[in-house]
PyMOL CGO cylinders between C-alpha atoms (Angstrom):
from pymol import cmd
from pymol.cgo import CYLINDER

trace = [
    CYLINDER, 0.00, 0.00, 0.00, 3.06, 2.35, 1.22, 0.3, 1, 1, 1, 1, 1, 1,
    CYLINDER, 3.06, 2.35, 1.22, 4.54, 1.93, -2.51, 0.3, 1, 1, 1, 1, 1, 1,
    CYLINDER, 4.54, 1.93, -2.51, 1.43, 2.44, -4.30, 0.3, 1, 1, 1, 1, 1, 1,
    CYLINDER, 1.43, 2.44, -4.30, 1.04, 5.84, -2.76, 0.3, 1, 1, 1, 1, 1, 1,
    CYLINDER, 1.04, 5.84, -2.76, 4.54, 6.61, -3.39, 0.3, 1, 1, 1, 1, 1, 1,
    CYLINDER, 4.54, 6.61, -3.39, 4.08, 5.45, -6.93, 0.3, 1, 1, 1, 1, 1, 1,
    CYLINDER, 4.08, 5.45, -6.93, 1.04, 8.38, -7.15, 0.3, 1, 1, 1, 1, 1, 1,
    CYLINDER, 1.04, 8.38, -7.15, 2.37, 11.13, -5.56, 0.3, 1, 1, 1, 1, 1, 1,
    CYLINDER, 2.37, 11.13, -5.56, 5.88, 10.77, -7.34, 0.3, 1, 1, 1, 1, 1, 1,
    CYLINDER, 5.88, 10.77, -7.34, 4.80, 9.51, -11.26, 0.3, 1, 1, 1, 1, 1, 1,
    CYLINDER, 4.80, 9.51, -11.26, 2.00, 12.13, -12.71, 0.3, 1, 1, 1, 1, 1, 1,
    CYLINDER, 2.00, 12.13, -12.71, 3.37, 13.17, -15.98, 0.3, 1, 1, 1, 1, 1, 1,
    CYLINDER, 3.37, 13.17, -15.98, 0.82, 16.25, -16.13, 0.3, 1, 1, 1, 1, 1, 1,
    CYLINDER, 0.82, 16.25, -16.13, 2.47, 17.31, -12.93, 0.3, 1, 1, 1, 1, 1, 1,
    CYLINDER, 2.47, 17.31, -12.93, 3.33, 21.21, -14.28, 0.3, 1, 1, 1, 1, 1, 1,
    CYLINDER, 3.33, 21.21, -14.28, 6.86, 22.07, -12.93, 0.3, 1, 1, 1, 1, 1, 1,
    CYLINDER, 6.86, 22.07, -12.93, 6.11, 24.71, -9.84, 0.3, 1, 1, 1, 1, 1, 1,
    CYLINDER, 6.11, 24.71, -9.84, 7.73, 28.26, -10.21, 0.3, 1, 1, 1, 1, 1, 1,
    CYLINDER, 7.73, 28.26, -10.21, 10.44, 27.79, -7.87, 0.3, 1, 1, 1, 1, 1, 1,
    CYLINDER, 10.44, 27.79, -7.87, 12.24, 25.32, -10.25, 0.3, 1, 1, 1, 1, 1, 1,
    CYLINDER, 12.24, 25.32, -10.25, 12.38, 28.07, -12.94, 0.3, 1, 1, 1, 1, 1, 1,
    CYLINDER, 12.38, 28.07, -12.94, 14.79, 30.15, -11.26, 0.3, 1, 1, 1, 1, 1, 1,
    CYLINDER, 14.79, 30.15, -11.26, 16.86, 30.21, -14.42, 0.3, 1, 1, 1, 1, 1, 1,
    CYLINDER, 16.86, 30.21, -14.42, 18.35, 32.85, -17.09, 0.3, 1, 1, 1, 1, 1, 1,
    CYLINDER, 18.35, 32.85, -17.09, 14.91, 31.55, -18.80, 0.3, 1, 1, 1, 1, 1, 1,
    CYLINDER, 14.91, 31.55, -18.80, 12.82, 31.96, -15.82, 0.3, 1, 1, 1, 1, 1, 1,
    CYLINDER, 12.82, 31.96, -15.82, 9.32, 33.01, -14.49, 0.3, 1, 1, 1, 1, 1, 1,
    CYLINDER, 9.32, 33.01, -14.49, 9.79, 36.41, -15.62, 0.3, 1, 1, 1, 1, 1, 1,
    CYLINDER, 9.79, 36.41, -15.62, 6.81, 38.92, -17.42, 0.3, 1, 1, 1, 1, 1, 1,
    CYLINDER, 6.81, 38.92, -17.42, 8.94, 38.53, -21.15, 0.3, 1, 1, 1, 1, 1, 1,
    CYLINDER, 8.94, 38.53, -21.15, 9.20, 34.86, -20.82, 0.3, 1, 1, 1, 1, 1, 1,
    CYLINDER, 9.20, 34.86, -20.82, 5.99, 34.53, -20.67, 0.3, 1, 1, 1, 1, 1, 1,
    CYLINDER, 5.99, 34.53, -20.67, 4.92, 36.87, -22.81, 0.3, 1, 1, 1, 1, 1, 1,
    CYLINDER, 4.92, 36.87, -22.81, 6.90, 35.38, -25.52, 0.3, 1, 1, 1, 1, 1, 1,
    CYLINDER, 6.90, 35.38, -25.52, 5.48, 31.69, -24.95, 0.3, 1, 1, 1, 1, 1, 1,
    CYLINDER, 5.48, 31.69, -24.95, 1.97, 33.48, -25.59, 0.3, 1, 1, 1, 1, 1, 1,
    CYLINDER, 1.97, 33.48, -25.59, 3.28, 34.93, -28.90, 0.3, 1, 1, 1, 1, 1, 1,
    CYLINDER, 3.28, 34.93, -28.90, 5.15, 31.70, -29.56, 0.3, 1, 1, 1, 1, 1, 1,
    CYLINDER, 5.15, 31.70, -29.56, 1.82, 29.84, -29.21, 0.3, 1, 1, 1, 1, 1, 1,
    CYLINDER, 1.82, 29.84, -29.21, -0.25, 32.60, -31.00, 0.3, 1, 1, 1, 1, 1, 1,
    CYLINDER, -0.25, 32.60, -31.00, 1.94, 32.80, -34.18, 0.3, 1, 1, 1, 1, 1, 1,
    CYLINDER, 1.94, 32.80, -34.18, 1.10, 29.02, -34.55, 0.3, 1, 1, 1, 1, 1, 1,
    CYLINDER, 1.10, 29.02, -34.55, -2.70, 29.02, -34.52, 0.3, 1, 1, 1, 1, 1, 1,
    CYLINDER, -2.70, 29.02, -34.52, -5.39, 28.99, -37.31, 0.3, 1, 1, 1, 1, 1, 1,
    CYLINDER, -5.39, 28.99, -37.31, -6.68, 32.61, -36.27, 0.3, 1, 1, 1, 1, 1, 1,
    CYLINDER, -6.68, 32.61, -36.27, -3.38, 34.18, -36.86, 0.3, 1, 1, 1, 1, 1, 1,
    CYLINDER, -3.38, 34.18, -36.86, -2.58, 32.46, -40.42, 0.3, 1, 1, 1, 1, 1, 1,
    CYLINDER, -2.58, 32.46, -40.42, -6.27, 33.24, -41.43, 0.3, 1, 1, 1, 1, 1, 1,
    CYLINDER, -6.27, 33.24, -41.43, -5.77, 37.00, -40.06, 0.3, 1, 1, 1, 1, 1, 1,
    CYLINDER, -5.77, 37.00, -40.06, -2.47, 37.32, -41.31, 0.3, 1, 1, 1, 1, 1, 1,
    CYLINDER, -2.47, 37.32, -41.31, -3.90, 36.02, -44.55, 0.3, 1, 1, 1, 1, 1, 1,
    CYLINDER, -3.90, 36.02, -44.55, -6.42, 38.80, -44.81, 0.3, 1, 1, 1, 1, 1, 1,
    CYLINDER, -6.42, 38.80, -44.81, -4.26, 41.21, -43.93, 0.3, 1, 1, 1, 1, 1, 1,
    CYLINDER, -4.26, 41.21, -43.93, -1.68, 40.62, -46.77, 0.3, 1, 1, 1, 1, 1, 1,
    CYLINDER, -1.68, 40.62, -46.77, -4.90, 40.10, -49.31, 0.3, 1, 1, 1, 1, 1, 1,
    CYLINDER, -4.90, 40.10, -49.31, -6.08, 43.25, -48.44, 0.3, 1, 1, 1, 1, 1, 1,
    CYLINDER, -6.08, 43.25, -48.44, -3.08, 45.27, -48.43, 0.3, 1, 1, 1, 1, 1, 1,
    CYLINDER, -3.08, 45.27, -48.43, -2.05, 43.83, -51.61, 0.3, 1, 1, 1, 1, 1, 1,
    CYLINDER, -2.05, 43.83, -51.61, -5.79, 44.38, -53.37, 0.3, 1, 1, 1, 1, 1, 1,
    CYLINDER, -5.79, 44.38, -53.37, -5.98, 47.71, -51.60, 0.3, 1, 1, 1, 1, 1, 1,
    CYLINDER, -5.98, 47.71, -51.60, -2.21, 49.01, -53.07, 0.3, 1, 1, 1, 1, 1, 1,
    CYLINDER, -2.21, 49.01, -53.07, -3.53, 47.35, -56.68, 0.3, 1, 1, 1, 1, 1, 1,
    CYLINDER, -3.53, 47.35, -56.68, -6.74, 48.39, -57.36, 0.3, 1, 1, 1, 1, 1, 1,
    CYLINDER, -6.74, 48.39, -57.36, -6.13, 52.18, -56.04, 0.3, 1, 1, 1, 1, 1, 1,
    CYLINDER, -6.13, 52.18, -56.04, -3.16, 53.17, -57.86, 0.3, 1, 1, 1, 1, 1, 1,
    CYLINDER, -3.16, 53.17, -57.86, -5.44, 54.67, -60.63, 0.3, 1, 1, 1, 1, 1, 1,
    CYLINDER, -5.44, 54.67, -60.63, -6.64, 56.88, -57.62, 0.3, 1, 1, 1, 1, 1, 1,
    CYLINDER, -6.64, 56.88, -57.62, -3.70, 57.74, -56.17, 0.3, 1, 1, 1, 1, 1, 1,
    CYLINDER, -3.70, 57.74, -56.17, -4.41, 56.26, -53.23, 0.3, 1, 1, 1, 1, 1, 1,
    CYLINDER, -4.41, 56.26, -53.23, -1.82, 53.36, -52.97, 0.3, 1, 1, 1, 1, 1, 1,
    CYLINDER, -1.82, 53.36, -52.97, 0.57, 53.65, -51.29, 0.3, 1, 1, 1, 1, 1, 1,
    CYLINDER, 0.57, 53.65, -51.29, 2.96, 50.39, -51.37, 0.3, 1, 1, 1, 1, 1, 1,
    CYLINDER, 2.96, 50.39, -51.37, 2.92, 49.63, -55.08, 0.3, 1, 1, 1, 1, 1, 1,
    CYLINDER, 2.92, 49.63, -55.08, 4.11, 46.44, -56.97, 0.3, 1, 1, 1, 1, 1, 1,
    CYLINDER, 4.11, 46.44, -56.97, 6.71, 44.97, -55.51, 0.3, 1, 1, 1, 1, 1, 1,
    CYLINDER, 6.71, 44.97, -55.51, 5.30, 45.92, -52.31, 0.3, 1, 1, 1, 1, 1, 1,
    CYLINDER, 5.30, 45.92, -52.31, 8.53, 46.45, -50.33, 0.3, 1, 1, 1, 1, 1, 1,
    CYLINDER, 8.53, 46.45, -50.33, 6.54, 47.85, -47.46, 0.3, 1, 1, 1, 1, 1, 1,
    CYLINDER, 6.54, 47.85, -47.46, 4.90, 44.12, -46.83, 0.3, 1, 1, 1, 1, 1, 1,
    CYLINDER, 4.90, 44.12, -46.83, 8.42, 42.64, -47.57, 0.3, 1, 1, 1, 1, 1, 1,
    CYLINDER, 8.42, 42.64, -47.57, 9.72, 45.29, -45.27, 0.3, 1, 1, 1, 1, 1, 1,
    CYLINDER, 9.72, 45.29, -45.27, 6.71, 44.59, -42.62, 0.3, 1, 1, 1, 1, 1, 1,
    CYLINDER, 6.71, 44.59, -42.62, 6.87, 40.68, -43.08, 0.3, 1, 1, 1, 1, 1, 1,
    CYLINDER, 6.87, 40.68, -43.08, 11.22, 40.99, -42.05, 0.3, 1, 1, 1, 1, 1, 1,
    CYLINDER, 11.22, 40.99, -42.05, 10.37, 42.79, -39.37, 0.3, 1, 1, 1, 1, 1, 1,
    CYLINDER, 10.37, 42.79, -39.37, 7.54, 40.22, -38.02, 0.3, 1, 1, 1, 1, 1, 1,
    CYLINDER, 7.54, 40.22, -38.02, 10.18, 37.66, -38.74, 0.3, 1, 1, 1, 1, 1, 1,
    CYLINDER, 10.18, 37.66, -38.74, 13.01, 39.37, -36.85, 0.3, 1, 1, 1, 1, 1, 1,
    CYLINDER, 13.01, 39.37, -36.85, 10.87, 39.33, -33.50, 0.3, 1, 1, 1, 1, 1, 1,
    CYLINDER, 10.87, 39.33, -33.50, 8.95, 36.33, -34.24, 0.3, 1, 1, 1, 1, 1, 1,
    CYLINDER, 8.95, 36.33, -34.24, 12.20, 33.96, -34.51, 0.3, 1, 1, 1, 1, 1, 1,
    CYLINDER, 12.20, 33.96, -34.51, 13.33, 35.02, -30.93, 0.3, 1, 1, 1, 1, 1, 1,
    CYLINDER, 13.33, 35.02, -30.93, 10.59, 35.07, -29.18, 0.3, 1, 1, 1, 1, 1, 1,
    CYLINDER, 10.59, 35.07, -29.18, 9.92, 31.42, -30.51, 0.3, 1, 1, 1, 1, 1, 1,
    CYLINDER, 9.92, 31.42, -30.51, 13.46, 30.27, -29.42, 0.3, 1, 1, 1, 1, 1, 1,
    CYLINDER, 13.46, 30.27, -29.42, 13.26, 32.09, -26.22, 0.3, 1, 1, 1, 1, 1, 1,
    CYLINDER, 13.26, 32.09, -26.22, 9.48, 29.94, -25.82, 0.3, 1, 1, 1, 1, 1, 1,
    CYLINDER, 9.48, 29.94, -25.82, 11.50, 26.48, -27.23, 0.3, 1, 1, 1, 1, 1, 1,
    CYLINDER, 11.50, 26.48, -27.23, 14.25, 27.30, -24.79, 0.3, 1, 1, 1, 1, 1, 1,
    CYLINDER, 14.25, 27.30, -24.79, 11.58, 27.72, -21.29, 0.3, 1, 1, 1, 1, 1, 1,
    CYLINDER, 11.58, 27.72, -21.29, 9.70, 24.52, -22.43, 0.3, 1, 1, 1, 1, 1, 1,
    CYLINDER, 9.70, 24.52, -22.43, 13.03, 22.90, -23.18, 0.3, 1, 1, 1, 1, 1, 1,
    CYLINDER, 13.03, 22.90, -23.18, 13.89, 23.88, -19.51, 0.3, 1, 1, 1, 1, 1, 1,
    CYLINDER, 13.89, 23.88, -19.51, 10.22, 22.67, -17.83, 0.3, 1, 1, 1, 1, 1, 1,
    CYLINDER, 10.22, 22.67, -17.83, 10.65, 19.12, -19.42, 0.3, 1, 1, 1, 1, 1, 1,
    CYLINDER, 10.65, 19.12, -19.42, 14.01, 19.10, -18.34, 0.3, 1, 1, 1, 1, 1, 1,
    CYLINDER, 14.01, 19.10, -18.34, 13.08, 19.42, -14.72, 0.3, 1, 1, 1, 1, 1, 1,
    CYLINDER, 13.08, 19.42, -14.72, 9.89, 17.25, -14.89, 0.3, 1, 1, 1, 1, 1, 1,
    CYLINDER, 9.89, 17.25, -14.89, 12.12, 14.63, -16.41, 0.3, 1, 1, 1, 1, 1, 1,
    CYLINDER, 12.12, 14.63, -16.41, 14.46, 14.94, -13.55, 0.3, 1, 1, 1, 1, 1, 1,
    CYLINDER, 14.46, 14.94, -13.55, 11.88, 14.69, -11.07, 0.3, 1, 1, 1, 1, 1, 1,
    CYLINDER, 11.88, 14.69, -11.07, 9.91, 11.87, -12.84, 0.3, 1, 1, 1, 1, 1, 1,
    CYLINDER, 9.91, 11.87, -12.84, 13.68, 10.37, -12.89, 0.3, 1, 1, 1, 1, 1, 1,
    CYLINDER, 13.68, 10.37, -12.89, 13.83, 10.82, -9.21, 0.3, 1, 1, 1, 1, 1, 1,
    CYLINDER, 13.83, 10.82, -9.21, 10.87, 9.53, -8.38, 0.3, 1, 1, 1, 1, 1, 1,
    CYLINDER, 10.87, 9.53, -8.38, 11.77, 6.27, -10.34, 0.3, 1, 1, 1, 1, 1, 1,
    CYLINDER, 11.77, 6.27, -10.34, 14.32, 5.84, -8.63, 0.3, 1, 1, 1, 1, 1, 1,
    CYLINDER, 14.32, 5.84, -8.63, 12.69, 5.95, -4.87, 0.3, 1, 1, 1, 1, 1, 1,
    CYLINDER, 12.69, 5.95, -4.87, 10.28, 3.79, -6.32, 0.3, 1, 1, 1, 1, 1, 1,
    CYLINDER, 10.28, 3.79, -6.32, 13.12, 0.94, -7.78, 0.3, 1, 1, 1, 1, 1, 1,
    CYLINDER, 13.12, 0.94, -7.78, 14.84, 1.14, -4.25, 0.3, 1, 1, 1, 1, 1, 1,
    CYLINDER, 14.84, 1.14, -4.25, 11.79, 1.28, -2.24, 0.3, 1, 1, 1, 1, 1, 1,
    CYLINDER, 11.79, 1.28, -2.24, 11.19, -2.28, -4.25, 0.3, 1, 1, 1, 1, 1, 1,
    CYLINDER, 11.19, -2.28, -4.25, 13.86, -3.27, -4.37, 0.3, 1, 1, 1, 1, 1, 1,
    CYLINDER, 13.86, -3.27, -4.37, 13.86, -3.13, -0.15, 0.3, 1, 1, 1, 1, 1, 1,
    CYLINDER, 13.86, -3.13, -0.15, 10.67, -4.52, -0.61, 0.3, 1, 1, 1, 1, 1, 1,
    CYLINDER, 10.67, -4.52, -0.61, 11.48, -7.93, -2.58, 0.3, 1, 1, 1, 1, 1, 1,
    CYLINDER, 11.48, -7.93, -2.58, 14.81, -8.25, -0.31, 0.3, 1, 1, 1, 1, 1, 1,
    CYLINDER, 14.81, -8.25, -0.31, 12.37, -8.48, 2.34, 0.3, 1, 1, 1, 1, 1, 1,
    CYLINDER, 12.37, -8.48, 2.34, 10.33, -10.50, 0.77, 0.3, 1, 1, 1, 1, 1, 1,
    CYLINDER, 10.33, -10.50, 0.77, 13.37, -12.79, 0.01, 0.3, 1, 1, 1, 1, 1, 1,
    CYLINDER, 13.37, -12.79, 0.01, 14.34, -12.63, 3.37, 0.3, 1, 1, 1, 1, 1, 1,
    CYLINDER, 14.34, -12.63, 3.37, 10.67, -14.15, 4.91, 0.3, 1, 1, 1, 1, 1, 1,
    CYLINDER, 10.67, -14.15, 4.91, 10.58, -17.12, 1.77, 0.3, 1, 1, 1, 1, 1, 1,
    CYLINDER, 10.58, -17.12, 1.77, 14.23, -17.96, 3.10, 0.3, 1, 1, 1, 1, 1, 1,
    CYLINDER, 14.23, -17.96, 3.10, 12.96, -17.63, 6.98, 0.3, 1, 1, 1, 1, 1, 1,
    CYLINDER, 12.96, -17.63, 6.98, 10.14, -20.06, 5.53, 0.3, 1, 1, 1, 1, 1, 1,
    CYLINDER, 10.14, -20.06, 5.53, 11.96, -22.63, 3.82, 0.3, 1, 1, 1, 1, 1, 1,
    CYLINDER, 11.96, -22.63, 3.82, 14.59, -23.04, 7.02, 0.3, 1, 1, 1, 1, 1, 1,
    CYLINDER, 14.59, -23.04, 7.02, 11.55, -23.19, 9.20, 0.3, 1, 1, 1, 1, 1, 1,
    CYLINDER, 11.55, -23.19, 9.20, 9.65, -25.98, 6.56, 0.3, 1, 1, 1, 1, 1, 1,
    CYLINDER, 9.65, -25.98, 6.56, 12.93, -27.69, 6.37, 0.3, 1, 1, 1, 1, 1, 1,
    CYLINDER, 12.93, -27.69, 6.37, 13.34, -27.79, 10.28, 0.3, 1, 1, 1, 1, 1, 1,
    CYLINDER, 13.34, -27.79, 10.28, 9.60, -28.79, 10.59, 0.3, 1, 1, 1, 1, 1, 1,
    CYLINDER, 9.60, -28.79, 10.59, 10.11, -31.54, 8.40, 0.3, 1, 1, 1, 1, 1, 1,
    CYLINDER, 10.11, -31.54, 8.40, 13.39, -32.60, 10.31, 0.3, 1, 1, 1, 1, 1, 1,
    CYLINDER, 13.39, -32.60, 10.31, 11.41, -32.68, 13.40, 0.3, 1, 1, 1, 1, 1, 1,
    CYLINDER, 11.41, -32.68, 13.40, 8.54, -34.66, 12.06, 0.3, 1, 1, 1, 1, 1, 1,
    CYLINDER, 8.54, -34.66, 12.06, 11.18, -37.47, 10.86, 0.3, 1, 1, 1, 1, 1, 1,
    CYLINDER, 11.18, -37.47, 10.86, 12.45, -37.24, 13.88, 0.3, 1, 1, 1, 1, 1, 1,
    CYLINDER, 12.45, -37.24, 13.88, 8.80, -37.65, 15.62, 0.3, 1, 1, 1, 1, 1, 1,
    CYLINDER, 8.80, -37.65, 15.62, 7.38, -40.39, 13.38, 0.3, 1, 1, 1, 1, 1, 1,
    CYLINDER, 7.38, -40.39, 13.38, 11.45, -42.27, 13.89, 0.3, 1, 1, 1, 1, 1, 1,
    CYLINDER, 11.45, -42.27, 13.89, 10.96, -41.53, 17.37, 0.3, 1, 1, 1, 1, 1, 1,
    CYLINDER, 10.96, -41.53, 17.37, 7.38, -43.33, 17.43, 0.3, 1, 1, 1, 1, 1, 1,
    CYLINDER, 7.38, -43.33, 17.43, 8.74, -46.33, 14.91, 0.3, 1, 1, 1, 1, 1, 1,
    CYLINDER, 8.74, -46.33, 14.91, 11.03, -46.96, 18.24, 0.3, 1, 1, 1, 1, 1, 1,
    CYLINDER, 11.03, -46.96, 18.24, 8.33, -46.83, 20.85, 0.3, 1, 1, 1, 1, 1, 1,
    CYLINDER, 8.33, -46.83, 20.85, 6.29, -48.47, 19.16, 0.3, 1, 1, 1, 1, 1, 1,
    CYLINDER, 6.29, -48.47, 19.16, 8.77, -51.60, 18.70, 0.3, 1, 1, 1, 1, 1, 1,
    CYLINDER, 8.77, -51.60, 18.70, 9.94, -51.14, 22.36, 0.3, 1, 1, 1, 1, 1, 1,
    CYLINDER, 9.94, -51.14, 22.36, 6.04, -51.66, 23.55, 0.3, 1, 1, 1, 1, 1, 1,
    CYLINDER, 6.04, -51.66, 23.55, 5.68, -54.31, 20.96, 0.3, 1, 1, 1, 1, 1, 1,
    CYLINDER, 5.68, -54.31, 20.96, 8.73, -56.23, 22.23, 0.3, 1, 1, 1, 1, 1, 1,
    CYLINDER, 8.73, -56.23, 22.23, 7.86, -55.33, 25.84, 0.3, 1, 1, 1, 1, 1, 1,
    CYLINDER, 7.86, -55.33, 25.84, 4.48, -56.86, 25.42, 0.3, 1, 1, 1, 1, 1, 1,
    CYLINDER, 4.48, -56.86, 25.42, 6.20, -60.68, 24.01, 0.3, 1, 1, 1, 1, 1, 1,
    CYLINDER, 6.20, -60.68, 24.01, 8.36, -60.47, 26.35, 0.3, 1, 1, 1, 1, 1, 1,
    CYLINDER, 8.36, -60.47, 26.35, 5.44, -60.59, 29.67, 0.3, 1, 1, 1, 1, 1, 1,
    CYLINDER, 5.44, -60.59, 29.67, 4.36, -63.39, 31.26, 0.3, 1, 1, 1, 1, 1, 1,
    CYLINDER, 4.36, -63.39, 31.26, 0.82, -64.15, 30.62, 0.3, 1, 1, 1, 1, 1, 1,
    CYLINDER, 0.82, -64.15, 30.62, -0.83, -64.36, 33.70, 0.3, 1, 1, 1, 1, 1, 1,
]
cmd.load_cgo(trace, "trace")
């Protein structure tokens, strides 16, 4: 019972790592996590589709108003090129700096999970030994139990011929 509470409280793989285990350069700090929410944003459906519409609408927007004088990032469009290397020159480090923090977290929950294995192995371990120890406590005892019962039914063999000689050997009265 001991061991299977020990084998809860120290294996839960959606254990989170607490706070005080990210005391690192990558720690719990305000741009860490801010960049982990970026990280995660830049990767979702609603910011492809919006960043989509975006680029379709500055593009139409800068095409179909030149006539009117009202475009102003014309074909090539080196203000979107311009505006999509600067999005990529914040958007690379911030993912790395996210990569690196998660990198760190399953680091740590590995090493505890890792821990924990091990105080379960040895607590085992100590448990079998003991276990060992009681089947070879067992088998001396059955082995001595059998001695003595040889011994008892030997023993009984003899008494029994001593009363049956003992009994020839009386007068009859």
């Amino acid at each position: 019972m001991a061991l299977r509470n020990r084998a809860s409280e120290v294996a839960n793989p959606s254990a989170q790592p607490r706070h005080a285990d990210m005391h690192s350069a990558f720690g719990n700090d305000a741009f860490g996590r801010l960049a982990e929410k970026a990280a995660r944003f830049f990767g979702t459906p609603q910011y492809i589709v919006g960043q989509t519409i975006a680029v379709l609408t500055w593009v139409l927007l800068n095409a179909t108003q030149l006539h009117l004088g009202f475009a102003w990032d014309v074909y090539p469009f080196i203000a979107l090129n311009l505006l999509f290397s600067l999005q990529a020159a914040y958007a690379a480090p911030l993912i790395l700096l996210a990569q690196t923090r998660q990198a760190e977290r399953d680091k740590l929950h590995s090493e505890r999970i890792e821990k924990g294995h091990s105080r379960l192995e040895r607590a085992a371990k100590a448990e079998t030994d003991k276990l060992v120890d009681l089947l070879t406590a067992n088998t001396e005892l059955t082995r001595q139990d059998k001695e003595l019962t040889e011994q008892v039914a030997e023993l009984t063999k003899q008494i029994h011929a001593l009363l049956s000689q003992s009994s020839g050997n009386r007068p009859s009265s």
